[in-house]
C-alpha positions in Angstrom: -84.1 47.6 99.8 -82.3 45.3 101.7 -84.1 44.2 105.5 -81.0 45.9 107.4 -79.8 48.4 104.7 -81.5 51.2 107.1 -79.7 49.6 109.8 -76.5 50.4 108.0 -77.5 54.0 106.9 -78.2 54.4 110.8 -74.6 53.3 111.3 -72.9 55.9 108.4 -74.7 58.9 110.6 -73.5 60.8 114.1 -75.6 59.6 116.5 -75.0 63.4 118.1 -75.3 65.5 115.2 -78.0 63.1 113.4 -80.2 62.2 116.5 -83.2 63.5 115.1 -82.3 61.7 111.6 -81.3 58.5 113.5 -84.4 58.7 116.1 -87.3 59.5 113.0 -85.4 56.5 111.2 -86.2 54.2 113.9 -89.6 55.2 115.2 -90.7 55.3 111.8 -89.6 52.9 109.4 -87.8 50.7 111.9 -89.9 50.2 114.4 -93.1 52.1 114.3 -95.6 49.3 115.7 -92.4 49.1 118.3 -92.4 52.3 119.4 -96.2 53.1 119.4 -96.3 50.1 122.3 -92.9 51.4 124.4 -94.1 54.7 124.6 -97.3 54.0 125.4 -96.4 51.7 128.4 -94.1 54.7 129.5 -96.7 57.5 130.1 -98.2 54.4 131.4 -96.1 53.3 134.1 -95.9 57.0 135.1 -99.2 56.5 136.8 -97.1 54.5 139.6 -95.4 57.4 141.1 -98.2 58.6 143.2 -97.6 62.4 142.7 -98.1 61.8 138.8 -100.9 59.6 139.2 -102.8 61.6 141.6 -102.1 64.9 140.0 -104.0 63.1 136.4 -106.7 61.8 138.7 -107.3 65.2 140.3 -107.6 67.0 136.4 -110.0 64.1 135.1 -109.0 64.2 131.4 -107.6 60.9 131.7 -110.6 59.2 132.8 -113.1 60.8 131.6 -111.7 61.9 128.0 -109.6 59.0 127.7 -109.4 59.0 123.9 -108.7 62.2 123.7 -106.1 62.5 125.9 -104.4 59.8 124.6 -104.7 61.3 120.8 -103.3 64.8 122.1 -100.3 63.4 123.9 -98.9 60.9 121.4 -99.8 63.6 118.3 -98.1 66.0 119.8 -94.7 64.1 121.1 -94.8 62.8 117.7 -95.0 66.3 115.9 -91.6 67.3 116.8 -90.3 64.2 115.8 -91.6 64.3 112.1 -91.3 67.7 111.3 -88.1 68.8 113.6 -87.4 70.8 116.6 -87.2 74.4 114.7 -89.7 73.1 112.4 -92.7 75.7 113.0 -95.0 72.7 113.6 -92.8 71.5 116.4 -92.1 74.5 118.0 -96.2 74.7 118.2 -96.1 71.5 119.9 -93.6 72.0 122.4 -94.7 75.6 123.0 -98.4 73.7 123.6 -96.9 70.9 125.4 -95.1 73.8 128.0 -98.6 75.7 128.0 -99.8 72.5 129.7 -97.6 71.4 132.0 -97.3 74.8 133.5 -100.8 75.2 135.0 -99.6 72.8 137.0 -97.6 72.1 139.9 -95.0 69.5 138.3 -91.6 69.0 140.4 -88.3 68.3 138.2 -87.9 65.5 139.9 -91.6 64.1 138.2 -90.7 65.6 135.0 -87.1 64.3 134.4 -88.9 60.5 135.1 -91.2 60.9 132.5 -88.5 61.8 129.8 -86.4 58.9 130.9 -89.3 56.2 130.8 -89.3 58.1 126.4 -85.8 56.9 126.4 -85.5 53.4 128.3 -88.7 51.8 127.4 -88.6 51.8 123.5 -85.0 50.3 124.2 -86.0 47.1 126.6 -89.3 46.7 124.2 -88.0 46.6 121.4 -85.0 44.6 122.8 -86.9 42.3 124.0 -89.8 41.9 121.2 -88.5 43.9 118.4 -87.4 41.8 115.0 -83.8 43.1 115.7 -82.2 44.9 118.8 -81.2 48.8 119.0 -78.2 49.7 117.7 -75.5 51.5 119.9 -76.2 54.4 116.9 -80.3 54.3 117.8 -79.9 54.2 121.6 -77.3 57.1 121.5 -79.6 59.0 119.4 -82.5 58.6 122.1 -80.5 60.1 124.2 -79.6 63.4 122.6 -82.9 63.4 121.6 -84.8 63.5 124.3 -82.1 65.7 126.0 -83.4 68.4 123.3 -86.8 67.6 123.8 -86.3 68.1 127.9 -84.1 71.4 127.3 -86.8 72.9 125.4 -89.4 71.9 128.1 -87.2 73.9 130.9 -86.3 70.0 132.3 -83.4 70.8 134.9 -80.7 68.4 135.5 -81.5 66.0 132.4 -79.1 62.7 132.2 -76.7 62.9 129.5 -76.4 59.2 128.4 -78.6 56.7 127.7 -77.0 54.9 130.9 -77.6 57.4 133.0 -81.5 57.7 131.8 -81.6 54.1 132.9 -80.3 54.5 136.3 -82.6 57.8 137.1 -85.8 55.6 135.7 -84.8 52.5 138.2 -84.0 55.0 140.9 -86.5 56.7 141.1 -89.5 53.6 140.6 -87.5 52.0 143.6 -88.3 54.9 145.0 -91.4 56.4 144.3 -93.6 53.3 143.4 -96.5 53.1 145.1 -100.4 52.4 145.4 -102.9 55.3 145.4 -106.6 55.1 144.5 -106.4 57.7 142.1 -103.4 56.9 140.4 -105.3 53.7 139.8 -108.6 55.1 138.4 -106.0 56.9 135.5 -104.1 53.4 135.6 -108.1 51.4 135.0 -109.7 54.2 132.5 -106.0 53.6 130.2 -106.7 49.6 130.4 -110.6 50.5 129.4 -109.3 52.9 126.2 -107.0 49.8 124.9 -109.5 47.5 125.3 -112.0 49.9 123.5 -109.9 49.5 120.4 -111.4 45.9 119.9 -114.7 44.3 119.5 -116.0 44.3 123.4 -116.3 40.5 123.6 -112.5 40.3 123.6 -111.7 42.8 126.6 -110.9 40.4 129.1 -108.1 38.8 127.1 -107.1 41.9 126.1 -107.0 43.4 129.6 -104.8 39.8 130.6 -102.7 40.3 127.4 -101.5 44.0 128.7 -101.3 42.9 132.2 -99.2 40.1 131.2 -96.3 42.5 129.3 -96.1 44.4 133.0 -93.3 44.1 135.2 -93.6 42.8 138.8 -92.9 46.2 140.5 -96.0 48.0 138.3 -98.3 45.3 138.9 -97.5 45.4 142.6 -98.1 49.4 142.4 -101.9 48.8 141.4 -102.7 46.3 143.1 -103.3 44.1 140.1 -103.0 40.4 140.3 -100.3 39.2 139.0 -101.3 36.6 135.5 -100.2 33.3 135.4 -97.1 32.2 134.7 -98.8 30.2 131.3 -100.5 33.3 129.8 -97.2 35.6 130.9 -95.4 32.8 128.5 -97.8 32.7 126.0 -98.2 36.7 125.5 -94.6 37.2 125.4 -93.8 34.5 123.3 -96.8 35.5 121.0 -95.7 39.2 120.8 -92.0 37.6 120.2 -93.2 36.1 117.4 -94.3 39.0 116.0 -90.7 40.4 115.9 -89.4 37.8 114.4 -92.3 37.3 111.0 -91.2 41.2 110.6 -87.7 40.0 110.1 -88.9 38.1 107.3 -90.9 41.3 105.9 -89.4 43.3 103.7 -88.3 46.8 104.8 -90.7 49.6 105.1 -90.4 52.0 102.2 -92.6 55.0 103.5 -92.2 56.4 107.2 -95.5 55.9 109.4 -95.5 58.4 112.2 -98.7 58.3 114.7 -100.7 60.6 113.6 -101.2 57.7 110.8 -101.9 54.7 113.6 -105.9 53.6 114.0 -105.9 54.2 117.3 -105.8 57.8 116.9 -109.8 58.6 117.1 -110.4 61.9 118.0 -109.9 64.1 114.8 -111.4 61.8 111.7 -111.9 65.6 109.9 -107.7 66.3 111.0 -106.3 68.8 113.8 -104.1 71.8 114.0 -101.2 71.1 116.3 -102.2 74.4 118.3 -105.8 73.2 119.3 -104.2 69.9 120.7 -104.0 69.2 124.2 -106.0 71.0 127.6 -106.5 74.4 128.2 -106.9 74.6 132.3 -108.7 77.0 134.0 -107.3 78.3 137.0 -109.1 77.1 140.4 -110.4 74.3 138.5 -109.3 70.1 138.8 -106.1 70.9 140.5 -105.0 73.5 138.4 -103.5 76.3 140.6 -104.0 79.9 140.1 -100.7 81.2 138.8 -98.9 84.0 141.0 -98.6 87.1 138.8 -95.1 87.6 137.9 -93.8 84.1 137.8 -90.8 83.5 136.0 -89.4 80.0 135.5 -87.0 78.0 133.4 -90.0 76.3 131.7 -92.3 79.4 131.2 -89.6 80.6 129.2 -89.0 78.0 127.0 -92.6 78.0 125.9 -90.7 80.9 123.7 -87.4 78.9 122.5 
């Protein structure tokens, strides 16, 4: 196989009808290292709105099952997009993924930022480190995507192009950016799990390397200080480099989806999709007792 004969396969599918195709095509054999890294600086930079931030603070699973929580949430995004939204597998995940969100008190407004940082950040990632850029096909396809992905999580009011993701995400971080101490515990336990990943000795570069790939306004939400302008240079450039010895590579012949990526540490024995994820307990680390009789748009799509 040819290094952009995918590329052109992308091109000969409907980035509407296809989007699934398109998307598992490019998160998994395109881009997989890619995408791990964009998505995981998305639920990342979600910390900075203080009403996301706090509200993971307040249920403690991101800083004091770290791991875990981290496992959970990127096998389960990545469950629906192996095996398909009406795949019974993906259907478990979503209908797990609602079961979570919905012990909580999550505003649309917090829930339709999230989705768009899934849709913009693999896009300025890769396009800026990837070994080639997105394709008008691939970004398309995002977007349907991840409209699917939000209409089965009850998400009102979800963009409808890739565009318009982008101008909600910028909108609201001019917005809603902001410091808070708990948002910043979630924000320092996240820099502690990636730095677990490697022999201790290295954490402090490690901690400068991510700190380097932030943007201003993020770094400015946590306080952080900012790294030089040198090791900004050299990390980008570094991670540039990457993209550009995979251009050299040739293709990859087997998908790798993230239940297949090291990082994932929790489940050496496997999982079933349905134990993934919390289970809160009313009255407990911010998660509110339920009024009987409660009927939303997300409740219900726990069912779709």
């Amino acid at each position: 196989m040819r290094r952009f004969e995918r590329l052109e396969q992308i091109r000969r599918l409907d980035p509407a009808r296809d989007a699934l195709e398109i998307y598992r095509l490019s998160s998994a054999y395109e881009f997989p290292w890619d995408y791990t890294r964009a998505l995981e600086l998305a639920l990342y930079r979600t910390y900075a709105v203080p009403s996301i931030g706090r509200l993971l603070a307040g249920t403690a699973e991101l800083t004091d099952r770290t791991q875990r929580r981290y496992d959970d949430t990127t096998l389960l995004l990545d469950t629906v997009v192996e095996h398909g939204f009406d795949s019974d597998e993906g259907r478990t995940a979503i209908r797990r993924i609602n079961q979570m969100h919905r012990s909580y008190d999550i505003g649309d407004d917090d829930m339709r930022y999230v989705l768009c940082t899934f849709v913009v950040m693999p896009r300025r990632w890769i396009d800026a480190y990837g070994w080639r850029r997105l394709s008008r096909h691939e970004t398309v396809a995002s977007a349907v995507y991840y409209r699917t992905l939000g209409r089965h999580m009850g998400i009102k009011d979800v963009p409808e192009t890739h565009e318009e993701f982008e101008d909600c995400l910028d909108t609201y971080e001019d917005v809603h950016f902001a410091w808070d101490p708990g948002a910043c515990r979630v924000s320092d336990a996240t820099l502690g799990l990636m730095a677990s990943w490697y022999p201790r000795p290295l954490a402090p570069l490690l901690r400068l390397t991510t700190l380097s790939l932030l943007d201003e306004p993020l770094l400015e939400a946590f306080r952080y200080k900012p790294p030089s302008d040198t090791a900004r240079t050299l990390v980008r450039r570094a991670v540039r480099a990457r993209g550009r010895l995979v251009r050299l590579m040739p293709p990859r012949r087997a998908p790798h989806f993230a239940r297949q990526n090291w990082e994932i540490k929790s489940y050496p024995n496997g999982y079933h999709i349905a134990d993934l994820g919390t289970r809160p307990v009313p009255g407990v680390r911010g998660c509110p007792v339920r009024p009987s009789g409660t009927s939303t748009a997300r409740a219900s799509s726990e069912e779709s």
